[in-house]
Legacy VTK file of the C-alpha trace (Angstrom):
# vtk DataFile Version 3.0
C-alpha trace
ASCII
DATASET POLYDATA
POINTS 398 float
54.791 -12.408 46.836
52.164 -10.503 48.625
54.890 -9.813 51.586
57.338 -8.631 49.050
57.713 -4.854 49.729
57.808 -5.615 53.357
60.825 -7.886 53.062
63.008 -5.374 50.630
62.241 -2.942 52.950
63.721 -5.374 55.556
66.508 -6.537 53.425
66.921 -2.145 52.800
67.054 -1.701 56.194
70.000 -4.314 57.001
72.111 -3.234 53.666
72.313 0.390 55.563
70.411 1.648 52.191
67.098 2.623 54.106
66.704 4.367 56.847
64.941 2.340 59.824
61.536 3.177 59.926
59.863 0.118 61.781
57.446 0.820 64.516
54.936 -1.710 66.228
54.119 -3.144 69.082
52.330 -7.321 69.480
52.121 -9.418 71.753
51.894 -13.328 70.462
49.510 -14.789 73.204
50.091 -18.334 73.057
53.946 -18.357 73.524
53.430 -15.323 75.738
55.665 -13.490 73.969
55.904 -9.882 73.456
57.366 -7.567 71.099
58.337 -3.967 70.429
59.996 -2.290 67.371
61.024 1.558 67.168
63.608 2.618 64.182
66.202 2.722 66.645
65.783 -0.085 68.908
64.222 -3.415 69.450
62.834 -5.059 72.635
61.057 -8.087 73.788
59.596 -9.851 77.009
59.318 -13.575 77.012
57.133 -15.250 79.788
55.116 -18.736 80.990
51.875 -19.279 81.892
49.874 -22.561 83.105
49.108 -22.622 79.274
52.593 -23.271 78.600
55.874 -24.118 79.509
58.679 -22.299 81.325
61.013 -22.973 78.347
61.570 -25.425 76.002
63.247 -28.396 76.549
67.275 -28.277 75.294
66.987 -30.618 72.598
70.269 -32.296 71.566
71.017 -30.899 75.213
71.980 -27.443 73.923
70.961 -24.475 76.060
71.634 -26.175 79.644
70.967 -23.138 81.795
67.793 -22.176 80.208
65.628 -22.126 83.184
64.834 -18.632 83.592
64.818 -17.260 80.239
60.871 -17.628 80.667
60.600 -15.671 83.382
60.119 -12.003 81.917
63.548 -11.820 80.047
63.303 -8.504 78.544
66.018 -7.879 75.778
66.903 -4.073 74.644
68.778 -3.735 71.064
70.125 -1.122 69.117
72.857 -2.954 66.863
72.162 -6.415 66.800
75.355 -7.581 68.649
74.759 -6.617 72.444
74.114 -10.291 73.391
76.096 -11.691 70.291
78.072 -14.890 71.801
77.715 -14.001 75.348
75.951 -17.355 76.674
79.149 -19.017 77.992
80.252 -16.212 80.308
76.395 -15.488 81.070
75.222 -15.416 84.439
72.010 -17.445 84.081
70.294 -16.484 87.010
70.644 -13.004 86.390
68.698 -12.723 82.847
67.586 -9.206 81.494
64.320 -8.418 82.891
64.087 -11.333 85.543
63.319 -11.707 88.780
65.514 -14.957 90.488
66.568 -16.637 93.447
70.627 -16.414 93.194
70.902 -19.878 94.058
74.411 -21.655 94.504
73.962 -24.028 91.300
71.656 -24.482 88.801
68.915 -27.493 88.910
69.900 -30.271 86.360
68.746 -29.124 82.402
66.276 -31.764 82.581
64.366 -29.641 85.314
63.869 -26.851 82.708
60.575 -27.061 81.037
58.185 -27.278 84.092
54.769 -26.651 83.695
53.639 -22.527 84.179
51.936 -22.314 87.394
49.688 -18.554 86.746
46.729 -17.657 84.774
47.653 -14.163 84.901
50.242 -14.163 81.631
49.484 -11.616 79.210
49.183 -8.421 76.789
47.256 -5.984 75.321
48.802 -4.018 72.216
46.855 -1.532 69.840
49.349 -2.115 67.175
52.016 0.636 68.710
51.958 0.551 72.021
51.986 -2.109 74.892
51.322 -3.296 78.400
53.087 -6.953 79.450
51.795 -8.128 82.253
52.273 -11.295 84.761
51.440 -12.681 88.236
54.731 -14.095 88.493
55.448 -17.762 90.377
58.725 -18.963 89.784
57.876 -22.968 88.311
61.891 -23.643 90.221
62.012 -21.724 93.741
59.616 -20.074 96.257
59.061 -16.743 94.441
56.381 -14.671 93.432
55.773 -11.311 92.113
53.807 -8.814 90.065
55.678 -7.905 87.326
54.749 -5.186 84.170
56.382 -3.502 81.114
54.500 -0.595 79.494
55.650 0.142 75.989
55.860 3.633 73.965
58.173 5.112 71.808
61.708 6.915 72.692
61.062 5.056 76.376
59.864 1.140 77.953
58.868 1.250 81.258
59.000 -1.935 84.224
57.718 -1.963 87.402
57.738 -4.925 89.491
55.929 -5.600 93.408
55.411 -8.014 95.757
58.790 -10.011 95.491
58.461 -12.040 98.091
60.236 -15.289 98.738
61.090 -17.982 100.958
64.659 -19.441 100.072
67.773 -18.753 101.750
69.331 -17.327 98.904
69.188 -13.252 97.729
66.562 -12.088 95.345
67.922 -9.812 92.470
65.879 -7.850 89.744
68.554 -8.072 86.500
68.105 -4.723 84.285
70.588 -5.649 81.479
73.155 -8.245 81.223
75.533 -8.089 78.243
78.417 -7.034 76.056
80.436 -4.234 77.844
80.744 -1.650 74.815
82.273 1.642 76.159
82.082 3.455 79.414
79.133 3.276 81.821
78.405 6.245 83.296
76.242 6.759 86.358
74.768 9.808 87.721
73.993 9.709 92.015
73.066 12.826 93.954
76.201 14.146 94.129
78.139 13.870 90.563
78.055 12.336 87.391
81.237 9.913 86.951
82.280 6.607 84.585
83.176 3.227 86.749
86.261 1.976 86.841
86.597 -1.753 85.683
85.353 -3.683 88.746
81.793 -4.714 90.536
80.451 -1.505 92.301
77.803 -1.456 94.721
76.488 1.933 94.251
73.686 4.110 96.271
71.448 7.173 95.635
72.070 6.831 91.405
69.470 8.841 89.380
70.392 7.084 86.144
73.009 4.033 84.805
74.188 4.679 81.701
75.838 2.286 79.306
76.063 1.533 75.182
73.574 4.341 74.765
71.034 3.070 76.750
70.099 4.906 79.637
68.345 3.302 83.160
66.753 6.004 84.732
65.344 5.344 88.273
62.259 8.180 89.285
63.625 7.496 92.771
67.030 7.646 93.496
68.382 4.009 94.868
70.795 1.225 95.208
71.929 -0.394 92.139
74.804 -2.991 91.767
76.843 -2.796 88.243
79.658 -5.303 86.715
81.434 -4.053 84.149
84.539 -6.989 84.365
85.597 -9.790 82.526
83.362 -12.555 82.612
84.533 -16.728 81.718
82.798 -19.309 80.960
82.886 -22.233 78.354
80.574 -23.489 75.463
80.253 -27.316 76.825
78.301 -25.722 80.302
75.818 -25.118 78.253
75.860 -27.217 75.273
77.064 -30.920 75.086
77.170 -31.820 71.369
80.389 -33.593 70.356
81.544 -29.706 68.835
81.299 -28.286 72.209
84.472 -26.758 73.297
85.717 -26.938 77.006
88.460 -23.894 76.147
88.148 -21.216 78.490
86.310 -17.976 76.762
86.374 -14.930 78.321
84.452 -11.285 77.725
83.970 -8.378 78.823
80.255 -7.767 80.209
78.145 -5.075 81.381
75.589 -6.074 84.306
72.922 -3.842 86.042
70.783 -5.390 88.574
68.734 -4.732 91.993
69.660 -6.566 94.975
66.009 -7.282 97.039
67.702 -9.261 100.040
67.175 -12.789 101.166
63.495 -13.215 101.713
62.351 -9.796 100.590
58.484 -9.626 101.515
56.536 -7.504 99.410
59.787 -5.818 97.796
58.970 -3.567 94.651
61.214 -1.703 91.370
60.740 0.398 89.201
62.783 2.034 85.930
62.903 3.630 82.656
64.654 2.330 79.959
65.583 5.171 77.349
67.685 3.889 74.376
69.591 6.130 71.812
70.347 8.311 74.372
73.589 10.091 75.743
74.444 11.851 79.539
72.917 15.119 78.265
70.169 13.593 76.645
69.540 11.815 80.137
69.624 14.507 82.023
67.279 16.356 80.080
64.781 13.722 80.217
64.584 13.088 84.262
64.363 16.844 84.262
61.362 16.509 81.610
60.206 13.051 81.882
56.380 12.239 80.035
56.055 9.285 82.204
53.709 9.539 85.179
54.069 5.441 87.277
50.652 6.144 88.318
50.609 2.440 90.750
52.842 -0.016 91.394
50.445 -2.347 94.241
49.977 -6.242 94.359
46.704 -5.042 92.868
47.095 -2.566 90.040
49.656 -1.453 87.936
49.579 2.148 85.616
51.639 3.769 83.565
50.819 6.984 81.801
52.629 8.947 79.365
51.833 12.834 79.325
52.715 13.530 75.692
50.940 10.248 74.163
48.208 10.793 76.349
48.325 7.311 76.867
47.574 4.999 80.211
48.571 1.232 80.243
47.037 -0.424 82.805
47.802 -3.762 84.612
44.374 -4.999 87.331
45.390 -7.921 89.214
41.732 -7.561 90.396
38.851 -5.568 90.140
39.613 -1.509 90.778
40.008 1.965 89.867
42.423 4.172 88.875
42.887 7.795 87.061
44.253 7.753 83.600
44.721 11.377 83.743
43.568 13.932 86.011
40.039 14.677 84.362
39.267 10.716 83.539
39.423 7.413 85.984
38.725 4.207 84.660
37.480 1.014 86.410
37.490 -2.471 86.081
34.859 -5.459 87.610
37.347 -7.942 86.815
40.938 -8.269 86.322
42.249 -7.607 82.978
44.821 -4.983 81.110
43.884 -1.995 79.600
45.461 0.986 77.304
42.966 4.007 77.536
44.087 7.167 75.008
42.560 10.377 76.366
41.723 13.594 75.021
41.185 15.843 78.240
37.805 14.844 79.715
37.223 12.787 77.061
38.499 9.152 75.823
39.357 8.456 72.458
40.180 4.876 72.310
40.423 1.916 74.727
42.355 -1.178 74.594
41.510 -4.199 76.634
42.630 -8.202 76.884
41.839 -11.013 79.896
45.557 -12.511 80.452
43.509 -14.963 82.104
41.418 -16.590 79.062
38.687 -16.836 81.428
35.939 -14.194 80.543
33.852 -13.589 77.538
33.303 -9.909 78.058
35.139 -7.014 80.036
33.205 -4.459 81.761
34.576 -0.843 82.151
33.218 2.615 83.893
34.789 5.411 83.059
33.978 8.828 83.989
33.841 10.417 80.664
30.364 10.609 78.713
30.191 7.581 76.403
27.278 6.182 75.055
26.529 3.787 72.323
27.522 0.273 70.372
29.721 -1.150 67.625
31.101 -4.453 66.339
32.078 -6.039 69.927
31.266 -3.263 72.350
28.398 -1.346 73.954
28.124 1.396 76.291
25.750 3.283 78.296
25.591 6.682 80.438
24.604 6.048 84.475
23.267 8.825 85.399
22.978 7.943 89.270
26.676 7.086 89.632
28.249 9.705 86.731
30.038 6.550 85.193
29.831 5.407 81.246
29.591 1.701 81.519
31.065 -0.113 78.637
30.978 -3.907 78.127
33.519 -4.899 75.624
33.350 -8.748 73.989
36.700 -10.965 74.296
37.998 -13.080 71.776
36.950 -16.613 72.458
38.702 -20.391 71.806
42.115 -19.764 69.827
42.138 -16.243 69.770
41.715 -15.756 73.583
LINES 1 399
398 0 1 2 3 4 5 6 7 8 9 10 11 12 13 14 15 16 17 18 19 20 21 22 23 24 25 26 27 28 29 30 31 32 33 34 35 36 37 38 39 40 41 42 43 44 45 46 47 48 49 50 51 52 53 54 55 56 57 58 59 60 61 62 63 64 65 66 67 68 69 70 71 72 73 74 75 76 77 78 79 80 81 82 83 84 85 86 87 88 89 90 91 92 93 94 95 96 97 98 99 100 101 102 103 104 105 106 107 108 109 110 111 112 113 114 115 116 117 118 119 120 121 122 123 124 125 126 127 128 129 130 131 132 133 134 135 136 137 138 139 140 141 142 143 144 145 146 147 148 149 150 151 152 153 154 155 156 157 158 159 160 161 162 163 164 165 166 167 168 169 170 171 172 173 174 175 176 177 178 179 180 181 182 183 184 185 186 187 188 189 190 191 192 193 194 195 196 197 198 199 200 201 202 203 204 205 206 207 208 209 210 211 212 213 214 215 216 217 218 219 220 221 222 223 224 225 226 227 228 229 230 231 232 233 234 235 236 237 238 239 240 241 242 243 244 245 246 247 248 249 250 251 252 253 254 255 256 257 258 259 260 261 262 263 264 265 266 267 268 269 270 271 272 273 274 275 276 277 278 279 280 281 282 283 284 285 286 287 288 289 290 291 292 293 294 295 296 297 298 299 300 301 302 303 304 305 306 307 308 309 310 311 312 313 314 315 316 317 318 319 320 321 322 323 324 325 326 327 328 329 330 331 332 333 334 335 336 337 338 339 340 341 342 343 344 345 346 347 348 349 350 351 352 353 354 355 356 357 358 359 360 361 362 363 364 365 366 367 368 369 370 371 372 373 374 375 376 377 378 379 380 381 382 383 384 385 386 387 388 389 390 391 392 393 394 395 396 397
């Protein structure tokens, strides 16, 4: 009952007899998983901590590949059907949003839920907007990295930094794997053109362009796109008695970043802008709102000119500008999302990813003073800095 207008709404919405209109942003901490709803698109992030596992097991061994789903699996969709039925012809080691070892073989599906080996596993949401955040190490191979997604509204961005591993095998950053549906279109320095069917390795691209969603890169680089047909069968990945061994094939749209074998220190970053079409692509690289203010082992910002909005990742304690009247600083690591309003601040977001401290202490250079339920801050005169101590969420709710 008391959900009741929310549901019809929801039940409106997938009749086609109201328009979308959904927009939020939360991140559910304890299965550190994240979500993000606009009226024309959906997206999520799915990661492991040493609070959880990497995945769960595959009960009635269903879902045999499942090892890296947990490892920042970010999922963009507009219809519903982009990854409908894909999972026998999936590559499993090259997951939307993940960073993996392209090993020969998979390890056996009883090596899939492994214990999370980092603190650092979180978000911080104000209800709209989001910052994802982990200090990645892979629970299956020798790989680490610093990955973030920073969440607002017509555009997601992901940065990633210090991919560095030690197996023998190349390390490859997966943008989107899934349904081919159309042309994809890429723009590079010289032309705009649509691939042929095939695997393309392709340098100096602006922007990859496929389904209406665009990738937009705010340096020109490398990227590597499938757009072929793809085989696979349901009993790889699923042993019940039902299983079929048949041979199923698709046709599937791939877009990923090949970091080398043993990158050291190796870094992305890219755009995603759904709903969108060449033109409207083009237009937005020439007019882009979003400012990748750091991508370093220790701090990762966002900010997005027409929001006025900053998401902020500190591995550890530093300082960064949120625009270029305010900086904000942090003692300890933790995320932040700081709204400005010129010189001034108008509201701050914070979490610990960590679930370590009680309290987070800020200094920003705008002129705050004062206290309310959970927070207090104070003007230093000596150093020009507002410090502001704001209380965590404790047991449960961490």
């Amino acid at each position: 009952e008391y959900r009741n207008e929310e549901l019809q709404a929801i039940v409106g919405i997938r009749k086609g007899i109201v328009t979308p209109n959904l927009a939020w942003n939360r991140y559910f901490w304890h299965s550190e998983y994240g979500t993000h709803q606009r009226p024309g698109y959906f997206a999520s992030v799915r990661l492991h901590s040493s609070r959880n596992h990497t995945m769960e097991q595959p009960h009635n061994e269903e879902g045999l590949k499942m090892h890296h789903v947990g490892d920042g699996s970010n999922f963009v969709s507009r219809t519903g059907r982009e990854y409908f039925d894909i999972f026998p012809v999936w590559d499993w080691q090259k997951i939307p949003g993940t960073t993996v070892v392209q090993k020969p073989v998979h390890p056996h599906w009883k090596e899939i839920a492994k214990k999370g080996l980092t603190d650092f596993v979180g978000g911080a949401s104000d209800g709209t907007y989001g910052v994802i955040a982990t200090d990645f190490k892979s629970a299956h191979d020798p790989l680490s990295a610093r990955k973030a997604w920073f969440f607002f509204d017509d555009e997601y961005v992901c940065v990633g930094t210090g991919i560095s591993s030690q197996a023998d095998y190349p390390v490859a950053t997966t943008m989107n794997q899934c349904l081919l549906s159309g042309d994809v279109v890429v723009k590079s320095k010289k032309s705009e053109r649509t691939l042929p069917p095939g695997i393309h390795s392709l340098s100096y691209i602006s922007w990859v362009l496929h389904d209406s969603v665009g990738y937009v890169f705010t340096n020109p680089l490398s990227v590597n796109v499938q757009n072929t047909t793809a085989k696979g069968t349901w009993r790889a990945i699923n042993h019940q008695s039902t299983s079929s061994t048949d041979t199923i094939s698709k046709e599937v749209f791939t877009l990923w970043l090949d970091h080398g074998v043993r990158p050291e220190d190796a870094n992305y970053q890219y755009i995603v802008v759904p709903n969108a079409g060449p033109s409207d692509l083009e237009a937005y690289v020439k007019d882009s709102p979003i400012e990748i203010l750091v991508n370093s082992k220790s701090i990762q910002a966002v900010r997005h000119r027409r929001l006025n909005r900053t998401g902020i990742a500190f591995y550890e304690s530093g300082k960064v500008k949120a625009n270029d009247m305010v900086t904000i600083e942090a003692t300890a690591p933790c995320l932040a999302i700081v709204k400005t309003n010129g010189k001034s601040i108008d509201q701050i977001v914070v979490s610990d990813p960590s679930r370590s401290l009680e309290s987070v202490e800020l200094k920003v250079s705008s002129f705050i003073e004062g206290s309310g339920e959970g927070w207090k801050a104070a003007w230093d005169k000596k150093d020009r800095v507002s410090i502001i101590e704001i209380d965590l969420p404790q047991a449960g709710y961490a």
